[in-house]
C-alpha positions in Angstrom: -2.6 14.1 -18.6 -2.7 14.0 -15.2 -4.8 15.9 -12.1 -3.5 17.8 -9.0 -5.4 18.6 -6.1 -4.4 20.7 -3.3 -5.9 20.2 0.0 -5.5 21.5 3.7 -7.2 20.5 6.2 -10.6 19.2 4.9 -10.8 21.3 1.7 -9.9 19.9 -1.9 -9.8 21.9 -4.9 -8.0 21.9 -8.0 -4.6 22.8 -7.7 -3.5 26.5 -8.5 -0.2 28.8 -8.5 0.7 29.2 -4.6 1.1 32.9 -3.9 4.3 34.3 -1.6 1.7 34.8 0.9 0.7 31.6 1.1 3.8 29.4 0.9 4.8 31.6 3.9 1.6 30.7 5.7 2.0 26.7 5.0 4.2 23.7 4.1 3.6 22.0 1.4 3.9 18.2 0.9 3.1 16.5 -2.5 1.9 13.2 -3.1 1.3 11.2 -6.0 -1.5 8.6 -6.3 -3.4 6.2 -8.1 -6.9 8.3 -8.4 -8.4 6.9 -11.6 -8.3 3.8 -13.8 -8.3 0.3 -12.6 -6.1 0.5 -9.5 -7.8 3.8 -8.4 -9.3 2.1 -5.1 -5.5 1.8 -3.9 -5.0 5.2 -4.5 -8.4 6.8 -3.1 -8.0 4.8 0.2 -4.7 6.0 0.6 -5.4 10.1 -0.2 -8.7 9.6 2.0 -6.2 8.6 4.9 -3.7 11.3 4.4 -6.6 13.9 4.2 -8.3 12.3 7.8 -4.4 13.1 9.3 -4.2 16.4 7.7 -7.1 17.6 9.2 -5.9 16.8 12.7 -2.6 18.1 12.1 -3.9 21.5 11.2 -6.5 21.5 14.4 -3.7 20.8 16.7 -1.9 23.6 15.2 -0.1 22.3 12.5 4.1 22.5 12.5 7.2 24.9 12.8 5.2 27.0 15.3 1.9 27.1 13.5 2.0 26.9 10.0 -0.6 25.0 8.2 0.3 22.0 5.9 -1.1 21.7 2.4 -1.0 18.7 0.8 -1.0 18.8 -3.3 -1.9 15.4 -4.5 -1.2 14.3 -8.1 -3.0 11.6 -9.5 -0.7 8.9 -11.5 -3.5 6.8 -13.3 -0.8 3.9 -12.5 1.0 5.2 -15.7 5.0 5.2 -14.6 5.6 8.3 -17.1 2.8 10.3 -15.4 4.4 9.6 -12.2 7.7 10.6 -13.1 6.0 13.7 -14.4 4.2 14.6 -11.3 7.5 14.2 -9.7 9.2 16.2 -11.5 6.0 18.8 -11.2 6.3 18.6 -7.5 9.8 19.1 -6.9 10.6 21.6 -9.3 7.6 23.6 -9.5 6.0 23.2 -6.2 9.2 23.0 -4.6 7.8 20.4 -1.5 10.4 19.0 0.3 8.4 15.1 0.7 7.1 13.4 -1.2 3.8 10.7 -0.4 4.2 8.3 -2.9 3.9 7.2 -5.7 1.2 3.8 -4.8 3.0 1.2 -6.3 6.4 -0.4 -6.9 6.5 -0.2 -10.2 6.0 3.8 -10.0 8.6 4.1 -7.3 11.3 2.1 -9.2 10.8 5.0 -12.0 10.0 8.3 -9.7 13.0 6.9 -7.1 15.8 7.5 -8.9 14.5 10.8 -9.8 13.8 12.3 -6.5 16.5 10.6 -5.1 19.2 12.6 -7.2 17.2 16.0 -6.0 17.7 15.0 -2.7 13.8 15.0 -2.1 12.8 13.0 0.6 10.1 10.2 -0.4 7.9 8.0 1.4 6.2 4.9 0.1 3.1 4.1 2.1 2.1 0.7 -0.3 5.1 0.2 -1.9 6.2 -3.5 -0.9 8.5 -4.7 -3.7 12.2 -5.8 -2.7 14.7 -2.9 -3.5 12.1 0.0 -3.0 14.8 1.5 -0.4 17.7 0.4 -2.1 17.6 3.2 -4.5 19.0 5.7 -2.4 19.3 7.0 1.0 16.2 9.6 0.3 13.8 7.0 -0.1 12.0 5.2 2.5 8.7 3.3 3.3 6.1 2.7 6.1 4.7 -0.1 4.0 6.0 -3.9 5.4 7.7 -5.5 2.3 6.1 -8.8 0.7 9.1 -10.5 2.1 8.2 -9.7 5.5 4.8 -10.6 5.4 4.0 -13.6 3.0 5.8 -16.1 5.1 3.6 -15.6 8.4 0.5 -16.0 5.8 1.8 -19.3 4.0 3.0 -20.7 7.5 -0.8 -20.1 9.0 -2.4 -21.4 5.8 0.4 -24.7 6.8 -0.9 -24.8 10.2 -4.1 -23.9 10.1 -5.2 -25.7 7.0 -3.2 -28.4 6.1 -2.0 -26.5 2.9 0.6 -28.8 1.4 0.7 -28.3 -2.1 0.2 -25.7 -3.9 0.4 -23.8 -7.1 1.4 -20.8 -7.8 0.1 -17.7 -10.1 1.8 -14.4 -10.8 1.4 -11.7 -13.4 4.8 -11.5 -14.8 4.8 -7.7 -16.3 5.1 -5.6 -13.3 7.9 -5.4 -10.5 5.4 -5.6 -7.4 3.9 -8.8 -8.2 7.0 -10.5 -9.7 8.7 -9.4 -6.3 5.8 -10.8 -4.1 5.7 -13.9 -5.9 9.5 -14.4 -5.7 8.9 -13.7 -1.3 5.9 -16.5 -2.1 8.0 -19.1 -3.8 11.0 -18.2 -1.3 8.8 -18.5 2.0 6.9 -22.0 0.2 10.0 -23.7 -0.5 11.4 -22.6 3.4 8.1 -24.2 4.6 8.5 -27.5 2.9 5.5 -26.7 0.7 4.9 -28.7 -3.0 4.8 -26.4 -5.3 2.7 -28.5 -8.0 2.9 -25.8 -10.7 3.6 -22.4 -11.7 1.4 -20.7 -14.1 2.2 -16.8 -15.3 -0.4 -14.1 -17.1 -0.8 -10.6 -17.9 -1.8 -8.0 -15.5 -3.9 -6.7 -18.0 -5.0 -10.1 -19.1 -8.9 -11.0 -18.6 -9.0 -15.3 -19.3 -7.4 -17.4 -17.5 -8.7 -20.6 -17.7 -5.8 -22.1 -19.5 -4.2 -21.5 -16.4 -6.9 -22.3 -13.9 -7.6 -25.7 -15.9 -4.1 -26.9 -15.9 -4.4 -26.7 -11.9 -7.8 -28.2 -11.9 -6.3 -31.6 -12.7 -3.1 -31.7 -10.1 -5.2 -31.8 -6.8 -3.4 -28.9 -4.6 -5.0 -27.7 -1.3 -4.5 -24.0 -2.0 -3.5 -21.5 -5.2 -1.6 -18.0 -4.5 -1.8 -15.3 -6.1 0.6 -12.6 -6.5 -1.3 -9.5 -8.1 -3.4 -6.4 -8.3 -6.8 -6.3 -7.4 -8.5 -6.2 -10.4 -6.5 -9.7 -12.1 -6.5 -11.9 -8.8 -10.6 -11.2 -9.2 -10.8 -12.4 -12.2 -8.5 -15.4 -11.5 -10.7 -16.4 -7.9 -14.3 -15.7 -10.4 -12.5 -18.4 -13.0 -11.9 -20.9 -10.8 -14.9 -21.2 -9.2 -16.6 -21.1 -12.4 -14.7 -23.9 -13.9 -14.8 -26.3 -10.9 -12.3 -25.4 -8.9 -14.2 -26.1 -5.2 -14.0 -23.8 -2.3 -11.8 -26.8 -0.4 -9.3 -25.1 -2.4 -7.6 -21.6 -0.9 -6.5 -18.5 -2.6 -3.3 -17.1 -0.8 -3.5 -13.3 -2.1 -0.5 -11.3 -1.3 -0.7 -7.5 -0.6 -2.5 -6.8 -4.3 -5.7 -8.7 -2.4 -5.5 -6.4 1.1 -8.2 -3.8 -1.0 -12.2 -4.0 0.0 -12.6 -4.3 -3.7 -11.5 -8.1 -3.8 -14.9 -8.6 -1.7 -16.9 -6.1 -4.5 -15.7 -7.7 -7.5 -15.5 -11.5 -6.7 -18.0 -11.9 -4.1 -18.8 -15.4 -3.3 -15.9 -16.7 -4.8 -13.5 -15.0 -3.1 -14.6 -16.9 0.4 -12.0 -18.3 2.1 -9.1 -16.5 0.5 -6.2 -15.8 3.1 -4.1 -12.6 3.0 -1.4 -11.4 5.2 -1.9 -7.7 6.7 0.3 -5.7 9.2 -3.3 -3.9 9.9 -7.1 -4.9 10.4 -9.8 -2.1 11.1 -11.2 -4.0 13.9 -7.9 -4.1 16.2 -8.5 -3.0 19.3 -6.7 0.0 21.1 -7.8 3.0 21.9 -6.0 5.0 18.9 -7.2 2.8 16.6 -11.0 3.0 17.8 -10.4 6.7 17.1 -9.1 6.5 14.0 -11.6 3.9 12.3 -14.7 6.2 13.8 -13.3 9.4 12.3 -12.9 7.4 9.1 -16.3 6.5 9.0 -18.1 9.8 10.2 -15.9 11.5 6.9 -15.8 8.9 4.4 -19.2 6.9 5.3 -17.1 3.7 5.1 -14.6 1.4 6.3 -11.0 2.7 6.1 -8.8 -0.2 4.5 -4.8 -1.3 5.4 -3.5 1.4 2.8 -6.2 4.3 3.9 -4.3 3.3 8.1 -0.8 3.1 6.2 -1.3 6.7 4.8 -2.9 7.9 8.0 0.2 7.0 10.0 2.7 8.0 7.2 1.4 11.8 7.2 1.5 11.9 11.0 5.3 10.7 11.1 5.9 13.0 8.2 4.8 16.2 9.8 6.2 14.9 12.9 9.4 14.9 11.3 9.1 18.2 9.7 8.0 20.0 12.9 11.4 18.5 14.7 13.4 19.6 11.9 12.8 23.1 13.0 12.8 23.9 8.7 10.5 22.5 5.6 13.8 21.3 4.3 14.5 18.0 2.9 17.8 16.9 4.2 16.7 18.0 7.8 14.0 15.9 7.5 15.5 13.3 6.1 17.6 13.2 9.7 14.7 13.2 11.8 12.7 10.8 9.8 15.7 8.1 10.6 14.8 8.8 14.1 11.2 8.0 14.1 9.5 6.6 16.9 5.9 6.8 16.1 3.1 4.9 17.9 -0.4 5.0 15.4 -2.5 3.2 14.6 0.0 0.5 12.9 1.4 0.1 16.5 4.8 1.2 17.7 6.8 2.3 14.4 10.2 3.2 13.4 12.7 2.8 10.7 15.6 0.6 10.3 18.9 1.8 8.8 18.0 1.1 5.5 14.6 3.0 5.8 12.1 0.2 6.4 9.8 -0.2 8.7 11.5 -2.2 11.5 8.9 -4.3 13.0 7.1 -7.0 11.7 5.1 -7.7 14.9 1.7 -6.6 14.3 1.0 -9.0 10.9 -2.0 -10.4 11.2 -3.9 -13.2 8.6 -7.1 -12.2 7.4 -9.8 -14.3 5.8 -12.3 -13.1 3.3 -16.2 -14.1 4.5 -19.1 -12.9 3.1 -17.5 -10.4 1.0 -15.4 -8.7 3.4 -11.8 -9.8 5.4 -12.0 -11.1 8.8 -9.4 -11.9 11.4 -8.9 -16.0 11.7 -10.1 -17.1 14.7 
């Protein structure tokens, strides 16, 4: 079972039959999110910074000449049927021509091919797996892959720290965090790092001191991590409770860029290093602006996947407004012609529908509970 809301401008409600009238008055987007269950603070961050876009987008006038643009979000509960499902929802019922979504890799590979083959323009805002693009020339993504952004935070974790051995942890049952540990191993081996063991669990899993005790005993400078939130919080909370000392770094990949990290793990998550093509304190002036309207609608910090989405529904109705039609293929062309400055920095795709520049990544450092910028 899963939940649609439709939203324009700062208005959510539960999603209901779009009259004639209506449709006539807007363009509709669809996205499809991670809104409950254990990865739900992925997919909340990411609606709350389409919604903060949406709201200037419609008070500057909105596109085509002033048509409003509603955005129907569908929540996924990181279930890769539901996905498909809202999918299919949103392109044959609600007829959008984009698509936001869905949050993570492994809901792309399966919603992909399907949109692809309707020709319906979709955009991945988190989706960093190799081979998200791949699947067809109607997929794209604002998101950095892994590959891109793992090696700038192993090489600072090299220079930085001394890091020279390490070992490695992945949960082996989903595509995102098999691909970011393969960009991990790849980027390690490049740097001349030891890799002193790798130890694979569950993403589901909740004990992993089998793991965690095996690398207790082979005296490595730092352990990554390639995983959702939820299970590289339980593996940093195990290893500080068997012994494992703080000397010892976690190296999260993009699965530990969520606020959440900080909430669940707390003490024991000091120290750990992430990579992030974002951090809310980076200063320009578009930035400032978008982290203080953030806060005055949300009460809190926005995180790298709330400024991901922000940017991603700019470029989006960017792209539908120079189309000149809410019309997928159209936009599809003007899409490949991006060139978007946000809050990301300068932005546009590459031939292959990636985000072209790597620039802007940044290594982050969790301290007292929440990510800093290394100084």
């Amino acid at each position: 079972m899963f939940r649609s809301f439709l939203v324009t401008g700062a208005v959510a409600v539960a999603a209901v039959a779009v009259t004639p009238a209506f449709a006539q008055q807007t363009v509709t987007v669809g996205a499809i999110e991670i809104l409950s269950g254990p990865s739900a603070a992925y997919g909340t961050a990411i609606k709350a910074g389409l919604e903060l876009a949406l709201d200037e987008i419609n008070a500057a006038g909105g596109v085509l000449g002033g048509k409003k643009v509603a955005l129907i979000v569908e929540d996924s509960a990181g279930n890769k049927d539901q996905a498909v499902n809202a999918a299919r929802k949103l392109v044959g019922r609600d007829k959008v021509p984009v698509i936001i979504g869905p949050t993570l890799s492994n809901e792309m590979f399966a919603v992909g091919p399907v949109t692809n083959e309707r020709k319906v323009v979709t955009v991945g805002t988190s989706t960093t797996a190799v081979g998200i693009t791949a699947m067809g020339p109607y997929i794209f993504r604002t998101s950095l892959p892994e590959a891109d952004v793992v090696p700038v935070t192993l090489k600072t974790a090299q220079e930085k720290f001394g890091v020279k051995t390490i070992a490695m942890m992945y949960a082996n049952d989903d595509a995102f965090s098999k691909s970011g540990f393969d960009s991990m191993k790849a980027a390690a081996e490049k740097l001349g790092l030891k890799i002193a063991t790798i130890e694979a669990f569950g993403s589901k899993d909740s004990d992993f001191s089998a793991q965690l005790t095996k690398i207790k005993g082979l005296n490595v400078d730092a352990i990554t991590v390639s995983a959702l939130v939820e299970p590289i919080s339980g593996v940093v909370l195990q290893a500080r409770q068997l012994g494992i000392p703080a000397s010892v770094r976690f190296i999260g990949g993009n699965g530990a860029n969520s606020p959440k990290l900080g909430e669940i793990a707390g003490e024991a998550a000091e120290g750990l290093l992430v990579g992030s093509p974002w951090f809310v304190d980076k200063k320009d002036a578009i930035n400032d602006k978008f982290v203080a309207d953030f806060r005055k609608k949300y009460s809190k910090d926005p995180d790298q996947f709330a400024a991901q989405a922000y940017d991603t529904m700019h470029i989006v109705a960017k792209a539908i407004d120079t189309a000149g039609a809410a019309e997928s293929d159209k936009i599809r062309e003007t899409l490949l012609k991006t060139n978007h400055t946000g809050v990301m920095g300068p932005f546009t795709f590459t031939e292959g529908r990636d985000p072209a520049s790597t620039e802007g990544v940044v290594v982050l450092g969790m301290k007292g509970g929440k990510f800093q910028i290394l100084q």
